[in-house]
C-alpha positions, 0 to 999 in steps of 0.5 A, a space after each residue: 428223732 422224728 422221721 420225714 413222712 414220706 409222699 405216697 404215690 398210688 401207680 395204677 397200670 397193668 403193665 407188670 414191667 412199669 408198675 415196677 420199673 417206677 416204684 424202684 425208680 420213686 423208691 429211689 427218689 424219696 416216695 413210698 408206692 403203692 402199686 395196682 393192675 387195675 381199678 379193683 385193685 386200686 380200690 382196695 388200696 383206697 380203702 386202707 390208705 390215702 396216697 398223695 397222688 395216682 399215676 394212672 394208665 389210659 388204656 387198661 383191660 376192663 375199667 379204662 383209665 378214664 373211667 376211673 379218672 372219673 370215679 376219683 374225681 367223684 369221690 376225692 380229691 387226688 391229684 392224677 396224672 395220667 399216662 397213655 401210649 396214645 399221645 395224640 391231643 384229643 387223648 390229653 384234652 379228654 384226660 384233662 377233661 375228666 380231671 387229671 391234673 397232668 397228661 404224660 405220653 408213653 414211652 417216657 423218660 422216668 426223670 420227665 415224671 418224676 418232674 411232673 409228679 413234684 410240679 403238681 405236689 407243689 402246686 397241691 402244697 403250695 395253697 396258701 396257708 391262711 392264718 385262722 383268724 376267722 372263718 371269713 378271713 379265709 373266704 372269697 365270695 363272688 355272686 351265689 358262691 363262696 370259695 373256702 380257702 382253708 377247705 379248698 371248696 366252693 359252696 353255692 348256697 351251701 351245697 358243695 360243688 366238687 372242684 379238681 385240685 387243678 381247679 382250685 388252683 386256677 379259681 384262686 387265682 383268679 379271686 386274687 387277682 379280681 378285674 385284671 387280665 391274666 395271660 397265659 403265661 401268667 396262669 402258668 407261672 401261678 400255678 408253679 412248676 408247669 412246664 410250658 409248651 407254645 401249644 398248650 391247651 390245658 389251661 384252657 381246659 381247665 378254665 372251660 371245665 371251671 366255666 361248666 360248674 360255676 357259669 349258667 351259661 358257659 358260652 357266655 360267661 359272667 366271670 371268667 371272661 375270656 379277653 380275645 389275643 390277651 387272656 382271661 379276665 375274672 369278674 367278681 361281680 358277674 354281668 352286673 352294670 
């Protein structure tokens, strides 16, 4: 009989009394975890292993957190939340800003993260999974750039551009849904599992990081447009007249 695989979560905090409090409670709740104090640490359980997801502490002694937010974004994939006893906005916009799929402020209540942590798996899981057909049936292409749906990566002329899970999501989105506009209450709905907050930015954060990497200019961008009071509105043709 075949055993479930268990989701790994990679928890990367110096406090000794969290790092363990939340493997008993993940443990609990079906995950397998991987515990690290710092960066270095982090590396080497990298090196061995893939996890499916890094909790990561802000504010760490030596490499801070958002250093490391960094290096992963660089070099994977992961999806990561980010967790900070500093819960002022600027701190979650910058967290956002390097790449963290989520932002959770400390102190916390563990059932809080472990709702996080599902919403952004299932965000991960939730790409389609497009039939092989053929190679261009699982492509979208808009100006210079082709979105590879099976490989979760955008090409510009051949050359990757390195894209966050959270960033994906959102560009897929928008491809599918071409010259509409889309609230945000819509994109959070897409992205299945956000939890809604009047004030929250970082669906903005997330469209102004995709604008960095695909518009020449992103104070005026050609395709992801915003539409003031309603939304944003992507154009798959660009400026063209």
């Amino acid at each position: 009989m075949n055993e479930t695989v268990k989701e790994h979560i990679l928890v990367v905090d110096d406090d000794d009394g969290l790092r363990s409090l939340l493997e008993q409670y993940l443990t609990g709740n079906g995950f397998a975890v991987s515990l690290a104090a710092n960066g270095a640490a982090m590396d080497e359980i990298l090196a061995a292993t893939q996890p499916d997801l890094v909790i990561l502490d802000l504010m760490m002694p030596g490499e801070d957190g958002l250093s490391i937010a960094r290096r992963l974004r660089t070099a994977t994939h992961l999806p990561v939340i980010m967790l900070s006893a500093r819960g002022e906005d600027i701190d979650r916009i910058v967290g956002l800003e390097v790449g963290a799929d989520d932002y959770l402020s400390k102190p916390f209540n563990p059932r809080e993260l472990l709702a996080r942590i599902r919403a952004v798996l299932r965000r991960k899981q939730d790409a389609p999974a497009v039939e092989p057909v053929s190679d261009a049936a699982n492509q979208v292409s808009f100006g210079e750039y082709v979105l590879d749906l099976d490989a979760q990566r955008l090409t510009k002329a051949g050359a990757e551009i390195g894209l966050t899970s959270a960033e994906f999501s959102i560009l897929q989105i928008f491809t599918s849904h071409p010259n509409r506009v889309l609230s945000r209450d819509q994109l959070m709905d897409m992205l299945k599992g956000y939890d809604r907050d009047p004030f929250d930015r970082s669906i903005d954060v997330r469209v102004t990081r995709l604008r960095r990497k695909i518009e020449s200019n992103p104070a005026e961008p050609a395709y992801i447009r915003t539409v003031w009071g309603q939304g944003y509105l992507f154009a798959p043709k660009g400026l063209s007249k």
